[in-house]
TIMINU-783700 format. One record per residue: residue in one letter; residue number from 1; x, y, z of N, C-alpha, C in turn. Coordinates in pm, 1 decimal. Layout:
N
 aa   i      n.X      n.Y      n.Z     ca.X     ca.Y     ca.Z      c.X      c.Y      c.Z
  A NUM        X        Y        Z        X        Y        Z        X        Y        Z
...
//
This chain:
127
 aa   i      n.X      n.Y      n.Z     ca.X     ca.Y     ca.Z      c.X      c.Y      c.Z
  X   1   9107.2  -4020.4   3382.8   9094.8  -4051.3   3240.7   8953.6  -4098.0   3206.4
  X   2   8911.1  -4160.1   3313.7   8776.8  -4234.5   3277.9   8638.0  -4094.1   3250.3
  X   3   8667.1  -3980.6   3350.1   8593.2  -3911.1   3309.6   8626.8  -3795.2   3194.8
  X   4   8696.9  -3793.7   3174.3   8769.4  -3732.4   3057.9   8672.8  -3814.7   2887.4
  X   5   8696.6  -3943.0   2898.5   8698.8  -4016.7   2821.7   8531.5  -4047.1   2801.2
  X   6   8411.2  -3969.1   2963.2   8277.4  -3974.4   2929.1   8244.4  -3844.6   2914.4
  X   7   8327.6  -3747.7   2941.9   8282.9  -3594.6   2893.7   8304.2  -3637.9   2746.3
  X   8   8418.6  -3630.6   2673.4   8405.3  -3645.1   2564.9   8297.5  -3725.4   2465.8
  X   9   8214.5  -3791.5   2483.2   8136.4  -3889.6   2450.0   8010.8  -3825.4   2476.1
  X  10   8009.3  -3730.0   2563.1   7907.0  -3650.0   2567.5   7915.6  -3513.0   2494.8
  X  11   8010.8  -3459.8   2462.4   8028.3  -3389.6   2380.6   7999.6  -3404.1   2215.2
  X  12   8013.2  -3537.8   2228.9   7968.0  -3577.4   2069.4   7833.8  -3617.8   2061.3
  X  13   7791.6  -3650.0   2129.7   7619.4  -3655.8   2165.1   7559.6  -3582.8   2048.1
  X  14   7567.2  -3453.2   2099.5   7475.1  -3340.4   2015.6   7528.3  -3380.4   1884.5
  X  15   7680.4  -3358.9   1834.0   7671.1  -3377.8   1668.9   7614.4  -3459.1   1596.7
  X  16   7627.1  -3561.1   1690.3   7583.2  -3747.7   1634.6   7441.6  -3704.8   1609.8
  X  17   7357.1  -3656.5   1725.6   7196.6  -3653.2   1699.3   7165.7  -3579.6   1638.6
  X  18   7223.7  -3459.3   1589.8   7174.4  -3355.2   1504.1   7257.0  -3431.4   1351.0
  X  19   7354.4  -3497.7   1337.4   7341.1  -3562.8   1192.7   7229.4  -3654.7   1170.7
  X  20   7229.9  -3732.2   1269.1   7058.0  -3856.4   1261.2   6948.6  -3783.2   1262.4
  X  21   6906.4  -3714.6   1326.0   6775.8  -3632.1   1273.7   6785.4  -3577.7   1166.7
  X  22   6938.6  -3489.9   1137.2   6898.8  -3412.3   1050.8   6899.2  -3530.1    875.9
  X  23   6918.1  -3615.0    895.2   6916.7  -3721.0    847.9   6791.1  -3750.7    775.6
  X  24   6731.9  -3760.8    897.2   6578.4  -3870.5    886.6   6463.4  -3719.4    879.7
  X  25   6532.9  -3582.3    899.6   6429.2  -3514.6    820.1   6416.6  -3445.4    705.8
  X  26   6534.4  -3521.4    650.0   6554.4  -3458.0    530.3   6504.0  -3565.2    461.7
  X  27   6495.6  -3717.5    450.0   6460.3  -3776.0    418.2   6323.6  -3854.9    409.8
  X  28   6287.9  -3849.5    536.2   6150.2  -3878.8    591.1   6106.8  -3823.1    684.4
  X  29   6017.8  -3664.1    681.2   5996.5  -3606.5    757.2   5923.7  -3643.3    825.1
  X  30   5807.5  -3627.6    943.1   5708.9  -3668.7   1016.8   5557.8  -3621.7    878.3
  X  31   5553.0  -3763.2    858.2   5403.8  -3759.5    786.9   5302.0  -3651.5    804.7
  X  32   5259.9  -3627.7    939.3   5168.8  -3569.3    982.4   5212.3  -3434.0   1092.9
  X  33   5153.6  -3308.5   1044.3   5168.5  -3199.4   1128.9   5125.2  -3193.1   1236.4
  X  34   5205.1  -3179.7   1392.2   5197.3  -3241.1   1481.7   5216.0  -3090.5   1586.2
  X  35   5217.3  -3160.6   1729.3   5304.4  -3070.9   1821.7   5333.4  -3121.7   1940.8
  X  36   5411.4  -3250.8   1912.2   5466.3  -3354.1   1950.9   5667.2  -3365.4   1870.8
  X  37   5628.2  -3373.0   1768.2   5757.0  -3415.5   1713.8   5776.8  -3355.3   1592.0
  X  38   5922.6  -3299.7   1546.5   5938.8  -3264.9   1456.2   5995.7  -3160.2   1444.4
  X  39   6015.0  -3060.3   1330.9   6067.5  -2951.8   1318.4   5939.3  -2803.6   1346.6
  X  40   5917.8  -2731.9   1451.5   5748.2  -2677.5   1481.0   5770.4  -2576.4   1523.0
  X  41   5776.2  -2466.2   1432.4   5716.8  -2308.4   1426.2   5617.9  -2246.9   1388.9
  X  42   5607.3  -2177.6   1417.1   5448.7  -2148.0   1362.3   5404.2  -2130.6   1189.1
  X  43   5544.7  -2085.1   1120.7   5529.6  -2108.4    993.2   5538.1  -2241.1    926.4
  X  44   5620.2  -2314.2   1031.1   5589.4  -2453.4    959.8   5474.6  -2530.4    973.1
  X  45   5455.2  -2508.1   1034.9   5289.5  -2572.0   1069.5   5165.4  -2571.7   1000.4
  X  46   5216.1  -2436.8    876.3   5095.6  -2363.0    812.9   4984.2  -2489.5    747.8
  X  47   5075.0  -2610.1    646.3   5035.7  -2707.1    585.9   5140.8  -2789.5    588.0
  X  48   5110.1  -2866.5    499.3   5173.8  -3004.7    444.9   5265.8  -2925.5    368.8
  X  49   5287.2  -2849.2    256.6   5403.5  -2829.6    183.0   5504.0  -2740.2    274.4
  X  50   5460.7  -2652.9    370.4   5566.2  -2568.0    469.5   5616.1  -2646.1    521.4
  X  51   5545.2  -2761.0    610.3   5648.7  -2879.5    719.7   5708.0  -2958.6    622.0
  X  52   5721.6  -3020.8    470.3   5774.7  -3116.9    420.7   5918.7  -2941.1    388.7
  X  53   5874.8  -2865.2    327.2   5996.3  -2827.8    309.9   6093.8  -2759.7    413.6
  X  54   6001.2  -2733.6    574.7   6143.9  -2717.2    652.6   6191.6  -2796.4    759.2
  X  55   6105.0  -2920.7    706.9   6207.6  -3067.6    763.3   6332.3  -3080.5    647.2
  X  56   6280.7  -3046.9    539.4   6413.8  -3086.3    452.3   6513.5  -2959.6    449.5
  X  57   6479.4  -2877.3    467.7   6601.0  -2721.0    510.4   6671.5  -2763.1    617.3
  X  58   6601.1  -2814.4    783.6   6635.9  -2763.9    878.1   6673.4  -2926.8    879.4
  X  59   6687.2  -3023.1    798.7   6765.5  -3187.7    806.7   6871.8  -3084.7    729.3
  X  60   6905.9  -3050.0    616.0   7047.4  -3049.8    568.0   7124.3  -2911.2    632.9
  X  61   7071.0  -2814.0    689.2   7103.4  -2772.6    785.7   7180.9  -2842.3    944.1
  X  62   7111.2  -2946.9   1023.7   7140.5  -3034.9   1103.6   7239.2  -3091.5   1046.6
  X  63   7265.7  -3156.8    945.1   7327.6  -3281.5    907.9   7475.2  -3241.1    874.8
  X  64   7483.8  -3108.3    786.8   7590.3  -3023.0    792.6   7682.1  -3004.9    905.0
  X  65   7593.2  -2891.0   1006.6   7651.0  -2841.0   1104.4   7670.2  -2946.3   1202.1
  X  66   7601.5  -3081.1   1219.0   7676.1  -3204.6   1311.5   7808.3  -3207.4   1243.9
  X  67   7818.1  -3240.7   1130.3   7945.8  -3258.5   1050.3   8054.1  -3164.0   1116.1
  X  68   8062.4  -3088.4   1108.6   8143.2  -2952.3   1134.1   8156.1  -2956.0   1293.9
  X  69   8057.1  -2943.0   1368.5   8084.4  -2994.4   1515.2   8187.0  -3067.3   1568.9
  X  70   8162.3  -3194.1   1458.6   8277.1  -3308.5   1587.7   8408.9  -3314.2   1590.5
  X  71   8479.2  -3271.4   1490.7   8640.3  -3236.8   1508.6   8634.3  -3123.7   1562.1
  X  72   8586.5  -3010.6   1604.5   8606.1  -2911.0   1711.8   8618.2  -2954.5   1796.3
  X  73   8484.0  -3035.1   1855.0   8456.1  -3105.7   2009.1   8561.8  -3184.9   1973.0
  X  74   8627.1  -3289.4   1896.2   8725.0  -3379.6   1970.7   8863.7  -3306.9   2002.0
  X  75   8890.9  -3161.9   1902.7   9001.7  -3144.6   1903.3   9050.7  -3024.8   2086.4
  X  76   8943.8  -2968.1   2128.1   8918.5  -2929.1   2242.7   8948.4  -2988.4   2333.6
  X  77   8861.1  -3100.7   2349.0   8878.6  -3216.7   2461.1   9027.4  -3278.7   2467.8
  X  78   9067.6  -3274.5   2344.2   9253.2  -3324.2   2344.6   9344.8  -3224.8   2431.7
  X  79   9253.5  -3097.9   2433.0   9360.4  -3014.5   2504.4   9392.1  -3022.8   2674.1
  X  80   9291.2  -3102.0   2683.4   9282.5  -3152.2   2833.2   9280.4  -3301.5   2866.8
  X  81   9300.6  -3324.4   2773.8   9372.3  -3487.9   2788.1   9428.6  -3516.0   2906.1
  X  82   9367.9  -3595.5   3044.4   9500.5  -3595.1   3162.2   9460.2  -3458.9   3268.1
  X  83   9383.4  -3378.6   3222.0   9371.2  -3302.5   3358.8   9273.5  -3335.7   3433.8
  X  84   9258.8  -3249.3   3541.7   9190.6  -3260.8   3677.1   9048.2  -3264.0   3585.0
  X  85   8927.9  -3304.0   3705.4   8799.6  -3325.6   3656.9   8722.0  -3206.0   3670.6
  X  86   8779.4  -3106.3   3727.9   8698.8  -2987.6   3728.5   8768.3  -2887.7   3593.2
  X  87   8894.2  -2893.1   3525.5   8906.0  -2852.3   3384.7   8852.9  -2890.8   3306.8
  X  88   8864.4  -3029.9   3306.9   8770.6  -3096.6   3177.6   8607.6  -3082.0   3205.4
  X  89   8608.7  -3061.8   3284.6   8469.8  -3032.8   3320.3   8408.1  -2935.1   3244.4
  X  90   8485.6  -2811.1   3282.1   8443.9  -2658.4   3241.9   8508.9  -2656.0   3063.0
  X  91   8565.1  -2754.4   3011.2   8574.8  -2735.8   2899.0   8490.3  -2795.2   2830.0
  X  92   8408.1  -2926.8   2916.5   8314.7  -2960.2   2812.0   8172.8  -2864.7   2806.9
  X  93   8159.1  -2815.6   2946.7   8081.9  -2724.0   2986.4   8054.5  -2639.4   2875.3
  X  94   8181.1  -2574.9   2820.5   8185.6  -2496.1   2750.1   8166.8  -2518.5   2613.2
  X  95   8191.5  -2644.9   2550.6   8190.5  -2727.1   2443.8   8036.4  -2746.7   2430.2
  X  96   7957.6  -2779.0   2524.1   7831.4  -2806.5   2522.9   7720.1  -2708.3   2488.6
  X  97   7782.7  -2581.1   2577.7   7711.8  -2463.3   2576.2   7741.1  -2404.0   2425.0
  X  98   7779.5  -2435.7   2304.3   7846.8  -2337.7   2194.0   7768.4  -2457.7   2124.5
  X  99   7760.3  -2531.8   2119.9   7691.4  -2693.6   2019.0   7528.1  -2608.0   2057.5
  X 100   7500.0  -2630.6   2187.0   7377.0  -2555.8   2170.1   7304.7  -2458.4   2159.1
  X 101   7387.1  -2360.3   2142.0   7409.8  -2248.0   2077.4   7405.8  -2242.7   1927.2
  X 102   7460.3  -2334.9   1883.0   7453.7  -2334.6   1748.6   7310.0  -2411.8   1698.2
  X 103   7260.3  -2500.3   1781.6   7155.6  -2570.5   1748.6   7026.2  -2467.8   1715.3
  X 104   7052.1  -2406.6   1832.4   6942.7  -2319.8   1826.2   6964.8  -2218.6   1711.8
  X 105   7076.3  -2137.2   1688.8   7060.4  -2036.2   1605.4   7022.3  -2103.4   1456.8
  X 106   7046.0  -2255.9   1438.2   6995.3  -2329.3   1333.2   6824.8  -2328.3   1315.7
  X 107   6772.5  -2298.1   1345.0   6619.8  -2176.1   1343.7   6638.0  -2085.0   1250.2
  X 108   6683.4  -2006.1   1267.9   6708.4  -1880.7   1175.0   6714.9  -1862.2   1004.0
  X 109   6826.2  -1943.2   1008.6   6827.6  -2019.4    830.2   6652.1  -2057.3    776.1
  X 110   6619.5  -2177.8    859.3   6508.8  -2222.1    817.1   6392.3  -2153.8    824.4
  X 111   6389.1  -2046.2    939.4   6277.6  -1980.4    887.1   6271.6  -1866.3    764.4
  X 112   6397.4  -1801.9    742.5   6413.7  -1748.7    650.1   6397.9  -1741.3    507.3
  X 113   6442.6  -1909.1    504.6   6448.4  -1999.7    332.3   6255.8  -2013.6    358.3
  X 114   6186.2  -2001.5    490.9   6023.9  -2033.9    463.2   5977.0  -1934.9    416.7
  X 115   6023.8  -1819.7    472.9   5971.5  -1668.1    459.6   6044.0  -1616.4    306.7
  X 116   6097.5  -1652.7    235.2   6121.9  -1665.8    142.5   6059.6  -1712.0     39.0
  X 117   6030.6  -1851.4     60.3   5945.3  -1961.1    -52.7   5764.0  -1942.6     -1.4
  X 118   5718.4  -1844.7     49.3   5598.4  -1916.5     80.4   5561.2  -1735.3    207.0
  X 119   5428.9  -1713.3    147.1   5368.0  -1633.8    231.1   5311.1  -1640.0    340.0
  X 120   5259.7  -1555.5    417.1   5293.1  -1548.3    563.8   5141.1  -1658.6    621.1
  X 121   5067.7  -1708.0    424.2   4947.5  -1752.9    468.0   5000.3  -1930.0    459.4
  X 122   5114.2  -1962.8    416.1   5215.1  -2050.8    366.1   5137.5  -2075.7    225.3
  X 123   5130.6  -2045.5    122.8   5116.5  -2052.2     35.7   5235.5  -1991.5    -64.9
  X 124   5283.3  -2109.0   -146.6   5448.9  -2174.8   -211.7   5400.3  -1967.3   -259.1
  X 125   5504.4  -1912.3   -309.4   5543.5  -1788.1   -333.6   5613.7  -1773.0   -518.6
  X 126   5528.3  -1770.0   -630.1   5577.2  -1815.4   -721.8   5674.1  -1704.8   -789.4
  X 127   5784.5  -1774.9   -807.4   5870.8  -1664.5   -870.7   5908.2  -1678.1  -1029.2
//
């Protein structure tokens, strides 16, 4: 039970941190364009108005899809409530591998909504 009870807790990991970031970059992105911290593609990087607007895409993006995450992950882990440590294992395994899966394809959106608002020189795209 005890490891049952720290897979699960690790399974919620990812949602928890992708609502807090996506949190704090929707709200207060990183001041300064960096390549250290932050949300960093090559289109975001262009200036100051590309990184303020896809910290705030790729925060309500994050903040969403944590949302949506954690009753999957808890309702999964219930299904193995009580088994051996090598099931729960491979289910969080599997739980883990699909969260970051999703993290990553959370890229896609945001560069899109950039390539959208703003040319390839990042300059805003007036419509």
């Amino acid at each position: 039970m005890g490891f049952w009870a720290f897979m699960t807790a690790m399974n919620l990991l990812l949602p928890f941190i992708m609502i807090v970031i996506g949190y704090i970059f929707s709200k207060r992105p990183p001041k300064e364009i960096n390549h250290l911290a932050g949300y960093r593609t090559s289109m975001s990087m262009k200036n100051k108005d590309t990184w303020v607007f896809a910290h705030h895409h790729c925060g309500k993006i994050w903040r969403t899809v944590g949302y949506w995450m954690l009753v999957p992950s808890i309702l999964v882990m219930l299904f193995v409530i009580g088994k051996d440590t090598e099931t729960v294992g491979i289910f969080s395994s599997v739980v883990i591998g699909v969260q970051t899966v999703i993290l990553i394809a959370s890229v896609i959106p945001t560069e899109i909504a950039l390539r959208k608002n703003f040319d390839k020189d990042g300059n805003r795209i007036q419509i």
